[in-house]
LOFI-739013 format. One record per residue (C-alpha): residue in three letters; chain; x, y, z. Coordinates in Angstrom, 1 decimal. Example, Ala and Ser with C-alpha at 12.3 -4.5 7.8 and 13.67 -1.06 7.14 Angstrom:
// residues 2
('ala','A',(12.3,-4.5,7.8)) ('ser','A',(13.7,-1.1,7.1)) 
This chain:
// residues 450
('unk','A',(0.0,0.0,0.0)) ('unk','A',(1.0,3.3,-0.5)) ('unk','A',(2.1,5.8,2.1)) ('unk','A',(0.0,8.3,1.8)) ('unk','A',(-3.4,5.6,1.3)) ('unk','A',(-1.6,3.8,4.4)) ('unk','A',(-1.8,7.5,6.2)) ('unk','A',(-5.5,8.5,5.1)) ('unk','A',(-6.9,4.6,6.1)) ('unk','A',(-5.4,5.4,9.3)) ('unk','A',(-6.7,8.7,9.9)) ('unk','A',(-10.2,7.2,8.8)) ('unk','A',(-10.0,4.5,11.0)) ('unk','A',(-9.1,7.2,14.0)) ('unk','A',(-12.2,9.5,13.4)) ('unk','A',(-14.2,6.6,12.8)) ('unk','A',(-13.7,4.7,16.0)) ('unk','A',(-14.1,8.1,18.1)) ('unk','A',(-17.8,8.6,16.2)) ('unk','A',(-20.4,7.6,19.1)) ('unk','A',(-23.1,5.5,17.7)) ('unk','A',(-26.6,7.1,19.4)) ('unk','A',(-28.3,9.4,18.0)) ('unk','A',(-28.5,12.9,19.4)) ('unk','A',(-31.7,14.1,21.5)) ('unk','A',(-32.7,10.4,21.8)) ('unk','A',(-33.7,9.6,25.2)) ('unk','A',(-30.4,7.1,25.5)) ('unk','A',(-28.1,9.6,24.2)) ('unk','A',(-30.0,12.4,26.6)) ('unk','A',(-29.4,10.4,29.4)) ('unk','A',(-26.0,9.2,28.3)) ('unk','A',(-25.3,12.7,28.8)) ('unk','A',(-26.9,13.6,32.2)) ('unk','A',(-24.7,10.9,33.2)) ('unk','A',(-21.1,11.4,32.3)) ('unk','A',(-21.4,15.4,32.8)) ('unk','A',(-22.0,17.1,35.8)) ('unk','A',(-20.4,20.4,35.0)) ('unk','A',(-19.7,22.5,31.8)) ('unk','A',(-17.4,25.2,31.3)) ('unk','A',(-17.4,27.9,27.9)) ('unk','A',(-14.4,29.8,26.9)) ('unk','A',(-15.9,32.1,24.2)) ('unk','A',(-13.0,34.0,22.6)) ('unk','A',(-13.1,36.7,19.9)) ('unk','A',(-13.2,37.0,16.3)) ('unk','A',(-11.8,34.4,14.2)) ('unk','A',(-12.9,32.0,11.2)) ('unk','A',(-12.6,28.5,11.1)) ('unk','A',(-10.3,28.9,8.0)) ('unk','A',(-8.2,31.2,9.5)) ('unk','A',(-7.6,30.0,12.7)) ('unk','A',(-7.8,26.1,11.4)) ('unk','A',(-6.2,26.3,7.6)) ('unk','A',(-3.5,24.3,8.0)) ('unk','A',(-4.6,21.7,10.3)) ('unk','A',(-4.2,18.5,8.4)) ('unk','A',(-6.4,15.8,10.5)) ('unk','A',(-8.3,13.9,8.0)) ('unk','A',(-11.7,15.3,7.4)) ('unk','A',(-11.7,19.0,7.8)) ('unk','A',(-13.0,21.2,5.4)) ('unk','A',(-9.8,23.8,5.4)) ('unk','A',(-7.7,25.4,2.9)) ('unk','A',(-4.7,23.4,3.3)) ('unk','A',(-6.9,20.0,2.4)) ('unk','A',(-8.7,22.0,-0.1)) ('unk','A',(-8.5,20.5,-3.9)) ('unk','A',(-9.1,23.9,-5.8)) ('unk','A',(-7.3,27.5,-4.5)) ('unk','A',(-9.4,29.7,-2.3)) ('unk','A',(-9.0,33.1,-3.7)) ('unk','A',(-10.4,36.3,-3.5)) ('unk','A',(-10.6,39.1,-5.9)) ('unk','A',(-8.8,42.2,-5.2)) ('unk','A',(-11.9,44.3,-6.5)) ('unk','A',(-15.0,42.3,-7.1)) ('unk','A',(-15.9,44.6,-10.0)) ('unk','A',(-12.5,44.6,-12.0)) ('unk','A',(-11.3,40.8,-12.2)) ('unk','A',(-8.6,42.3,-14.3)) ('unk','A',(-6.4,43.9,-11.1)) ('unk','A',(-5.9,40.0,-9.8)) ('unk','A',(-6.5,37.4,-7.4)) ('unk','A',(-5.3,36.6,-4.0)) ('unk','A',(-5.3,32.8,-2.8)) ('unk','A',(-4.8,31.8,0.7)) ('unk','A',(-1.4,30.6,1.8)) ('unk','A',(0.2,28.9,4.7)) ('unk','A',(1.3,32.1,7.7)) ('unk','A',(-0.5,34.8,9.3)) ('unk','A',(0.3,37.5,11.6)) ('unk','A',(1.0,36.7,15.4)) ('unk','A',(-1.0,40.2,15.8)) ('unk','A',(-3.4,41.7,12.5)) ('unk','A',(-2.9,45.1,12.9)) ('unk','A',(-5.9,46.2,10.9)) ('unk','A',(-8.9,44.8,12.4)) ('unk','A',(-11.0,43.2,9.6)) ('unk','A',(-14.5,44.2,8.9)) ('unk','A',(-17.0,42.8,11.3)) ('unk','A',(-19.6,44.9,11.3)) ('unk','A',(-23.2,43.7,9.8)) ('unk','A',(-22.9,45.6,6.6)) ('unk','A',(-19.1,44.5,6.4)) ('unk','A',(-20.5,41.2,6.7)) ('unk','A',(-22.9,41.6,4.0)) ('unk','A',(-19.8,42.8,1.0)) ('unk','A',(-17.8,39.9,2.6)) ('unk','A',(-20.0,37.0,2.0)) ('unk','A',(-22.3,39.0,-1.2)) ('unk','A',(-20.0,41.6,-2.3)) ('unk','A',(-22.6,44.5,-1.5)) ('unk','A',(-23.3,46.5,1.5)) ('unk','A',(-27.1,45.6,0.9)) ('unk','A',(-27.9,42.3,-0.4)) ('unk','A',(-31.4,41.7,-0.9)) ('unk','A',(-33.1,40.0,1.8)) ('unk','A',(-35.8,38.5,0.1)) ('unk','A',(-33.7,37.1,-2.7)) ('unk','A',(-31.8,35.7,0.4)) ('unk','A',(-34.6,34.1,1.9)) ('unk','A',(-35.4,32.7,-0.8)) ('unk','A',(-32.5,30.2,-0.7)) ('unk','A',(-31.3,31.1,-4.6)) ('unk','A',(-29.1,33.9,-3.0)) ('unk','A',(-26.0,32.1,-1.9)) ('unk','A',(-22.8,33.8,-0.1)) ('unk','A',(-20.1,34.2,-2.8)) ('unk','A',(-17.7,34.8,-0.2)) ('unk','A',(-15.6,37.2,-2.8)) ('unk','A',(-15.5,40.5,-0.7)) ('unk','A',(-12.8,39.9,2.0)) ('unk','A',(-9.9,41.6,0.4)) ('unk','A',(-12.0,44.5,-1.1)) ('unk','A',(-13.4,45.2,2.4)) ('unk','A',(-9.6,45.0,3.9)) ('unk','A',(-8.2,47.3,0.9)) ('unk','A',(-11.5,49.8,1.3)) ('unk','A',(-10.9,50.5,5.8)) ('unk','A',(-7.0,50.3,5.6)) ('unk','A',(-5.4,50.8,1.9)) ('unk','A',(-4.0,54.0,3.1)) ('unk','A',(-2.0,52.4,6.5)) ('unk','A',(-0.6,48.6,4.2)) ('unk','A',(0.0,47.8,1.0)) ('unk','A',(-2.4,45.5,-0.4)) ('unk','A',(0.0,42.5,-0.8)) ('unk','A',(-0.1,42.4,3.2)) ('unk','A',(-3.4,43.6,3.8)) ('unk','A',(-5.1,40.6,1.9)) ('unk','A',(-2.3,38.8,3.5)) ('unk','A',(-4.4,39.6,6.9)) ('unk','A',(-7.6,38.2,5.6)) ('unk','A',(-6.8,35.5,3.5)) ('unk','A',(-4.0,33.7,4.9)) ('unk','A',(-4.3,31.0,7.7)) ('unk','A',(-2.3,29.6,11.0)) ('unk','A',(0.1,26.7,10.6)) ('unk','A',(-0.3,23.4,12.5)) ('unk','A',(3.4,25.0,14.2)) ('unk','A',(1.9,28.9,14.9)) ('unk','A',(-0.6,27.6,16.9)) ('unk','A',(0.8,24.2,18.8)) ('unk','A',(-2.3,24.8,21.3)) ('unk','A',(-4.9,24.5,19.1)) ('unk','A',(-3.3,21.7,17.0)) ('unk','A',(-2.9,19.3,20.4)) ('unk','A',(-6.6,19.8,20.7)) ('unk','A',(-7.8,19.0,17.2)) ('unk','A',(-5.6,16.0,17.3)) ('unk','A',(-7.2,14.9,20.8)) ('unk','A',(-10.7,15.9,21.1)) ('unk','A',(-13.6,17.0,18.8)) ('unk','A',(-13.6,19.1,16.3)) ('unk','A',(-16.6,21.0,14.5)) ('unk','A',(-16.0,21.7,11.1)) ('unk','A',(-19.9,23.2,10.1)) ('unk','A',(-20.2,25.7,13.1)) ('unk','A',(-21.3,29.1,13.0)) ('unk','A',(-21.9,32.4,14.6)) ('unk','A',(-25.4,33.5,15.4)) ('unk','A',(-25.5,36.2,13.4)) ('unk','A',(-23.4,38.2,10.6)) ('unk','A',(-22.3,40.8,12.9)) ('unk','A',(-19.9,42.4,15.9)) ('unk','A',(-18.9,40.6,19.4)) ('unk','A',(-21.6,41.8,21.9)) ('unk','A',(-24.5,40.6,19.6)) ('unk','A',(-23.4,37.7,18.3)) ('unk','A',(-22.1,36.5,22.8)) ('unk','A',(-25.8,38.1,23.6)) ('unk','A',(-27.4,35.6,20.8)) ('unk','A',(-24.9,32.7,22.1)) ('unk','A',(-26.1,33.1,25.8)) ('unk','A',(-29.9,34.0,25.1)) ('unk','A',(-30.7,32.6,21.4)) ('unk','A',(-31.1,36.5,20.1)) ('unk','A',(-29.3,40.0,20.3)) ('unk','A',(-32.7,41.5,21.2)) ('unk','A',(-32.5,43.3,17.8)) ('unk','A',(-28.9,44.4,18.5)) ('unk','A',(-26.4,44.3,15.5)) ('unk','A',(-23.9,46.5,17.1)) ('unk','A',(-21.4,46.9,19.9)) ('unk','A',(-23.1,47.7,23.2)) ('unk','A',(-20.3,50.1,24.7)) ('unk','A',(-18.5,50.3,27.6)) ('unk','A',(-21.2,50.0,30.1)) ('unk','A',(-22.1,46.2,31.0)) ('unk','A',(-25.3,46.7,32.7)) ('unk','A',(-27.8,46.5,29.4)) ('unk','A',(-30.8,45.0,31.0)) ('unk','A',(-31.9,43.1,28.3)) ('unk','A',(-34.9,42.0,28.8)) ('unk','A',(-34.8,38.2,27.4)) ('unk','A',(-34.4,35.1,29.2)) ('unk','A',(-30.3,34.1,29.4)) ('unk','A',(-28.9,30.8,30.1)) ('unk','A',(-28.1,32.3,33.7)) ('unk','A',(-31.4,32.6,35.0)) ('unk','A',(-32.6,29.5,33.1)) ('unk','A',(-29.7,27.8,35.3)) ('unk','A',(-31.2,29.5,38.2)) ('unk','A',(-34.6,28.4,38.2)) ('unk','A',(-33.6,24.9,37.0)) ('unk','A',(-32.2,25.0,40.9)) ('unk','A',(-28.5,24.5,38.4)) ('unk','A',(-25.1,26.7,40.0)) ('unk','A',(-23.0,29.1,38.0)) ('unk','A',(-20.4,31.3,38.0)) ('unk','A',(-19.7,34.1,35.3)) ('unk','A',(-15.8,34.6,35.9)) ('unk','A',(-14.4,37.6,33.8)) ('unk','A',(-11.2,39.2,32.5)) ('unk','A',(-11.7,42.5,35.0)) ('unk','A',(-8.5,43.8,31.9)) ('unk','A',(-12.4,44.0,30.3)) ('unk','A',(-12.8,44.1,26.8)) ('unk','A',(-15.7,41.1,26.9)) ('unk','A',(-18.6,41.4,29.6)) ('unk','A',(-19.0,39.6,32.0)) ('unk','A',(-21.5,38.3,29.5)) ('unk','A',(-23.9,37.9,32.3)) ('unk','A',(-24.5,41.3,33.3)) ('unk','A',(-25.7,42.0,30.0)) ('unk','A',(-29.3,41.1,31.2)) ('unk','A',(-32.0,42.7,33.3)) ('unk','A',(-32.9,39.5,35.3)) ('unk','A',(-28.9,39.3,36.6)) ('unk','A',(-28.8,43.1,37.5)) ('unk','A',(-32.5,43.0,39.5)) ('unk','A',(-32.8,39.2,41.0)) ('unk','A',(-29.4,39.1,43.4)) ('unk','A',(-26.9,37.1,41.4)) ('unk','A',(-24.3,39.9,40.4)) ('unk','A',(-22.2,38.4,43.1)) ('unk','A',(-21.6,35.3,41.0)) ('unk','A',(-19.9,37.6,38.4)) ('unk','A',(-16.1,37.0,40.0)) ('unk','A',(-12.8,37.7,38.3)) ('unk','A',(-11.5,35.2,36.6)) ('unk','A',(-8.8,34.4,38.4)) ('unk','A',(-10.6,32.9,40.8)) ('unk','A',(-11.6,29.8,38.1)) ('unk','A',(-8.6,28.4,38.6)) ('unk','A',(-8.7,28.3,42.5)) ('unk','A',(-12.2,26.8,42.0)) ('unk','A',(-11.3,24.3,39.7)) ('unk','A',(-8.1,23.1,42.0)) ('unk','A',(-9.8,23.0,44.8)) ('unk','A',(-12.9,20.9,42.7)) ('unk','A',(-15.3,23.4,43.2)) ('unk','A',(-16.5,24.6,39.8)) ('unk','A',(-20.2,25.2,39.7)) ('unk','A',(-22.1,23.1,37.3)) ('unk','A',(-21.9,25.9,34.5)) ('unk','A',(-18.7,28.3,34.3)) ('unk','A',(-18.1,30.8,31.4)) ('unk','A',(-15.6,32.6,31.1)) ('unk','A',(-14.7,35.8,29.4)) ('unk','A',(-11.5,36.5,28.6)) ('unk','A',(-9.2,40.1,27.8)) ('unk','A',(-9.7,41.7,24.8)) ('unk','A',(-8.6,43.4,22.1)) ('unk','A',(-4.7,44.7,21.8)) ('unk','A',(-1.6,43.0,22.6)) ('unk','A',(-1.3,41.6,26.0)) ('unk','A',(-4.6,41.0,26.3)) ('unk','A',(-6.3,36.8,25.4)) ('unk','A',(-8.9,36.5,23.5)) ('unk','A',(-6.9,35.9,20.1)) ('unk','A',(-8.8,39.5,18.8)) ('unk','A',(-7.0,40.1,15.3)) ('unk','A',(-5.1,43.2,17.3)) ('unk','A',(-4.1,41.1,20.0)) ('unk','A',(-1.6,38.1,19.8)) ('unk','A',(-2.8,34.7,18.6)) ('unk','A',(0.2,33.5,20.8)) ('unk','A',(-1.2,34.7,24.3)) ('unk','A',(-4.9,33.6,23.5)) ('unk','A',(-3.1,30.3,23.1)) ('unk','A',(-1.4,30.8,26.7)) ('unk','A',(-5.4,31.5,28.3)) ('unk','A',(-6.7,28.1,26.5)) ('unk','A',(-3.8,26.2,27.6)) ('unk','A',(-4.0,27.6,31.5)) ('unk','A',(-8.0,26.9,31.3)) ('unk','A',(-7.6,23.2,29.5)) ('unk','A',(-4.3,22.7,32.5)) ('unk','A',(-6.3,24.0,34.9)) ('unk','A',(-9.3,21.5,34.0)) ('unk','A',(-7.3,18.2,33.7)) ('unk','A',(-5.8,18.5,37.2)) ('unk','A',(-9.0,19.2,38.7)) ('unk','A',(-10.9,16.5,41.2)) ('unk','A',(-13.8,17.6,38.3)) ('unk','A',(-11.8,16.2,35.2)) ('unk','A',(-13.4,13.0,34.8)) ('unk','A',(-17.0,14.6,34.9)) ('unk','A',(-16.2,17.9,33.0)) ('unk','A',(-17.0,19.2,29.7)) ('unk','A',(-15.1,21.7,27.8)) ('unk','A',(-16.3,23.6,25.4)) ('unk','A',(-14.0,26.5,23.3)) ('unk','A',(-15.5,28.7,21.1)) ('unk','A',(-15.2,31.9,19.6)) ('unk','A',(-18.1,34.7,19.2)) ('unk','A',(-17.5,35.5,15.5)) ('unk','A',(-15.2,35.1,12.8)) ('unk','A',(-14.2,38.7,12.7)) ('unk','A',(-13.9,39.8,9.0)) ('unk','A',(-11.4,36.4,8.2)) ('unk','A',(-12.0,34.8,5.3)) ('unk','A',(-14.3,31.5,5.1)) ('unk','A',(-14.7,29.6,2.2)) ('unk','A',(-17.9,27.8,3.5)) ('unk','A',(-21.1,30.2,2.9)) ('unk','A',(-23.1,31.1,6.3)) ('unk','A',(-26.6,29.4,5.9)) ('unk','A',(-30.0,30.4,6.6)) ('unk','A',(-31.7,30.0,10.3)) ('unk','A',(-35.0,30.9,11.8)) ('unk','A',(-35.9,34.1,13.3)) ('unk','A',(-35.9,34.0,16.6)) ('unk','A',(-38.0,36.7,17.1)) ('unk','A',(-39.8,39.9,15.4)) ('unk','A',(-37.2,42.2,15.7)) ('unk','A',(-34.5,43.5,13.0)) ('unk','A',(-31.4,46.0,13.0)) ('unk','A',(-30.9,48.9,10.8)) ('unk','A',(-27.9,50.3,10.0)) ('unk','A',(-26.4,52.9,7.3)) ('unk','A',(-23.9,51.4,5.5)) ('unk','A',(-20.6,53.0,3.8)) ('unk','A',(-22.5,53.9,0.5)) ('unk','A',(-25.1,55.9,2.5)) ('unk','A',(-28.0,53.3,1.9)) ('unk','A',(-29.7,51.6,4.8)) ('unk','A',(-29.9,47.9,5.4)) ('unk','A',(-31.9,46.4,7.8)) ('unk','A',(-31.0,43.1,9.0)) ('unk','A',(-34.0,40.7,10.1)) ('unk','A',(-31.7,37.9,11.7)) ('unk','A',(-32.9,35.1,9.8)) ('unk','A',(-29.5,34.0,8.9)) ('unk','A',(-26.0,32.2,10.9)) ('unk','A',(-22.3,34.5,10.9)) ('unk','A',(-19.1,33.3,9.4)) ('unk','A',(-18.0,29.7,10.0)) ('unk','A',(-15.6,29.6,13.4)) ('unk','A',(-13.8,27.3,15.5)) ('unk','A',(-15.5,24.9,18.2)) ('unk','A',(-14.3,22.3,20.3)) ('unk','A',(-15.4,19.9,22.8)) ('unk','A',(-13.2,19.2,25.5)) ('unk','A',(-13.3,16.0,27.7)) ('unk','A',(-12.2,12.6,28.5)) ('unk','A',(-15.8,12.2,27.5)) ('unk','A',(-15.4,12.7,23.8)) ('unk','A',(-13.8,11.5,20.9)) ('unk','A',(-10.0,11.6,20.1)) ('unk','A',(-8.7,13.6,16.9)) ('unk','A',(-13.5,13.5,15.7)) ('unk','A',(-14.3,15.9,13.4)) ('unk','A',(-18.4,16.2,13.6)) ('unk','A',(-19.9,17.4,10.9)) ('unk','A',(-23.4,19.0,10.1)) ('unk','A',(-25.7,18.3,13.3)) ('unk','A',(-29.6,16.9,13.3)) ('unk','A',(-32.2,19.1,14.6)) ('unk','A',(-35.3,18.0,16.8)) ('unk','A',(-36.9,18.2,13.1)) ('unk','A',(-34.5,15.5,11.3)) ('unk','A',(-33.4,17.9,9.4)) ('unk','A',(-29.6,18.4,8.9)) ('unk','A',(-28.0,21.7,9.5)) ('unk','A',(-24.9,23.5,10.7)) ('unk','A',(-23.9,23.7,13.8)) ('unk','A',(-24.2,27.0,15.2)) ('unk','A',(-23.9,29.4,18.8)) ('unk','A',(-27.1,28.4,19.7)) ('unk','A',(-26.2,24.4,19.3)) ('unk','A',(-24.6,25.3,23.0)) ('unk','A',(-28.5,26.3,24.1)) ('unk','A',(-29.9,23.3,23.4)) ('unk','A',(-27.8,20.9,24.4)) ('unk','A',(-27.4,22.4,27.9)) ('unk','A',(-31.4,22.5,28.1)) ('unk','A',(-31.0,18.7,27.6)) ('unk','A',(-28.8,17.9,30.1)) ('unk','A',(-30.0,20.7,32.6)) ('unk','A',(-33.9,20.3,31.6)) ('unk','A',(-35.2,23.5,30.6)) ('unk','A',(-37.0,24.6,27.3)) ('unk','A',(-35.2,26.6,24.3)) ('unk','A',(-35.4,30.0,24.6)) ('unk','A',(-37.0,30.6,21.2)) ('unk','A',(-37.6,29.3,17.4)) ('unk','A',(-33.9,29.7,17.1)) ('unk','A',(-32.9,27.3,20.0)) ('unk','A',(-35.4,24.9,19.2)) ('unk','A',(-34.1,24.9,16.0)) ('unk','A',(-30.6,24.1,16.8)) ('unk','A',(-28.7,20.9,16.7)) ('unk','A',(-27.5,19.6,20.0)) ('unk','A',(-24.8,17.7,20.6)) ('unk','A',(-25.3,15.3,23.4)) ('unk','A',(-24.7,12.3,20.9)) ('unk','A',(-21.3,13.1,21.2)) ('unk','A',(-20.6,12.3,24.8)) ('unk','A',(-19.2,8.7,24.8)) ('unk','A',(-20.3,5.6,26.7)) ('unk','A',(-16.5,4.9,28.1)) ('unk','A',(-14.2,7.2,29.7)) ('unk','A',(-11.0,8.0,27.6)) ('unk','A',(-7.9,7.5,29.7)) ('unk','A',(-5.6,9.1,27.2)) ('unk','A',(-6.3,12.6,27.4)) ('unk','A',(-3.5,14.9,27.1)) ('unk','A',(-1.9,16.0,30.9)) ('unk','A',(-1.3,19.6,29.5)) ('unk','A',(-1.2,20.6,26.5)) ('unk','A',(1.7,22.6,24.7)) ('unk','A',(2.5,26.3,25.0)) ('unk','A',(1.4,29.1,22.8)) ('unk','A',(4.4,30.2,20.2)) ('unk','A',(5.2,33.9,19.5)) ('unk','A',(5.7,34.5,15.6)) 
């Protein structure tokens, strides 16, 4: 046998054997679940697509650039082929200086090369993502700072299995999602508002600097609460990101502010075994020094925070009853080559905003964000898995998206989704395995400056 046939049976044969067998939201899988997990913890960091962060990972089965049979290219002007093309390529920056486009109408020339794509034609289902606006977005905010070589460099280019030794230890050892999106095209606040209540409450923009928004919505906090569930909401105090959990009115007005700690007190909880049954944490964010991988930040110390959480985690009393899941909000103006499908609404409301041209476009959230990195984390899951498109409580198969975290944790915790956009979201309890792994890594390696 050949080498490299030899090398892809194997690889097969090691996602294979880590696939589960049940069926997810069965009643066996459900209670599969309830059994092997007592506590979950969610590390949402900031603004990075799956083929940016993920590119040059090279376990079988993921849908990247470096495993990709065709170039992934972008157009330096989507209305002038003539002026060239940019393909990704293996590298990117340790810090990207000039923070991609993330904004909803950034979004929209990204994926459709306008500022206003038509929402109905989108709806529709005929209107797909082209994906072709990256670089022209890049070269639009920030031709005057970078030449154009390195600023589609930012966009377009992705992390090495070597850059990023972190990540690469846990896509080799745990499960990997390679169909999992944001909940909406649009900024950080919105998009951790939709991931902790199902909806940004008609928010498409960045809330400020004052956390105390009282949205009015249920949140994963008080649906903990009332399910008689503990939590903790540890927090960066460097700010930057939340605490998440402040965002709402029920937080500010029922008592439970106190259970909004900084976050270096996760690490004394989890030592001593006494994490609550739900932690998330926020970390730092956005320039250098700070850890939430933010383009202006460096990659290389967002690795050091995942590292010190997953450490902190696999030396706790908690390990073997733990589950882990990394994620990131958004995928921050990086280039995806996989278009954002369509979702349900998950309520009534919609966002306006005035877009560079001077037009309005109104977005009525019935559509997923970018493609980004997600992980489970456990001695509970799979070694070196790559999931791919989920099953809904409808049978229907669909990406996984922000919301997939919902309904899962109303599974194992018993409470109801939120909204039409919970309900409507894959879980992932099928992935919990019957047998405890006893090869999980001890640490896992340290970030690399580049």
């Amino acid at each position: 046998m050949h080498p490299s046939a030899l090398l892809g049976l194997l690889a097969f044969t090691a996602v294979a054997t880590a696939l589960p067998s049940k069926r997810s939201a069965s009643s066996s899988s459900i209670q599969n679940l309830k059994d092997k997990i007592k506590n979950v913890v969610v590390l949402v960091m900031e603004n990075r697509s799956f083929d940016n962060l993920l590119g040059g990972q090279k376990l079988f089965g993921l849908n990247n650039p470096i495993q990709s049979l065709i170039p992934i290219c972008n157009p330096y002007n989507t209305t002038n082929l003539f002026e060239g093309l940019v393909c990704s390529e293996a590298k990117d920056y340790d810090s990207v200086a000039d923070d991609p486009d993330h904004a909803v109408y950034g979004n929209n020339f990204e994926f459709y090369s306008t500022f206003t794509p038509d929402n109905d034609f989108i709806a529709s289902g005929w209107y797909t993502p082209t994906l072709q606006g990256f670089v022209e977005e890049q070269l639009r905010l920030y031709s005057s700072d970078a030449n154009r070589t390195e600023l589609a460099k930012q966009v377009m280019n992705y992390y090495t299995e070597d850059q990023v030794p972190t990540l690469t230890s846990i896509v080799q050892n745990f499960v990997t999602f390679n169909y999992w999106h944001s909940g909406l095209p649009g900024p950080t606040d919105p998009n951790r508002i939709f991931l902790t209540s199902g909806t940004s409450y008609g928010h498409g923009t960045n809330l400020g600097t004052d956390f105390d928004y009282l949205l009015p919505q249920t949140s994963i906090w008080q649906a903990l609460t009332e399910s008689n569930r503990t939590w903790i909401n540890y927090w960066d105090p460097a700010g930057g990101t939340g605490p998440d959990a402040n965002y709402y009115t029920w937080t500010q007005t029922s008592g439970n502010t106190d259970k909004v700690v900084d976050l270096d007190n996760f690490y004394t909880d989890a030592a001593a075994g006494n994490l609550p049954d739900f932690s998330y944490l926020n970390p730092s964010c956005c320039g250098v020094g700070t850890t939430s991988m933010h383009p202006s930040g460096l990659v290389s110390d967002g690795e050091e925070l995942i590292r010190s959480v997953y450490n902190a985690l696999r030396t706790s009393p908690q390990w073997e009853e733990t589950l882990f899941i990394l994620t990131f909000d958004e995928s921050g103006g990086f280039h995806d080559h996989v278009p954002p499908p369509l979702a349900p609404r998950p309520d009534d409301l919609t966002y306006t905003q005035t877009t560079p041209n001077g037009e309005n476009y109104t977005l009525p959230f019935n559509r997923l964000g970018g493609r980004i990195p997600t992980f489970l984390i456990s001695p509970w899951v799979g070694k070196g898995s790559v999931e791919q498109f989920g099953t809904n409580s409808d049978g229907e198969v669909v990406s996984y998206s922000a919301t997939s975290i919902l309904r899962t944790l109303g599974y194992l915790w018993d409470f109801e989704p939120f909204n039409p956009r919970v309900e409507w979201s894959p879980s992932f309890d099928h992935l919990i395995l019957s047998k405890m792994r006893t090869d999980t890594p001890t640490a896992l390696p340290n970030g690399t400056a580049f």
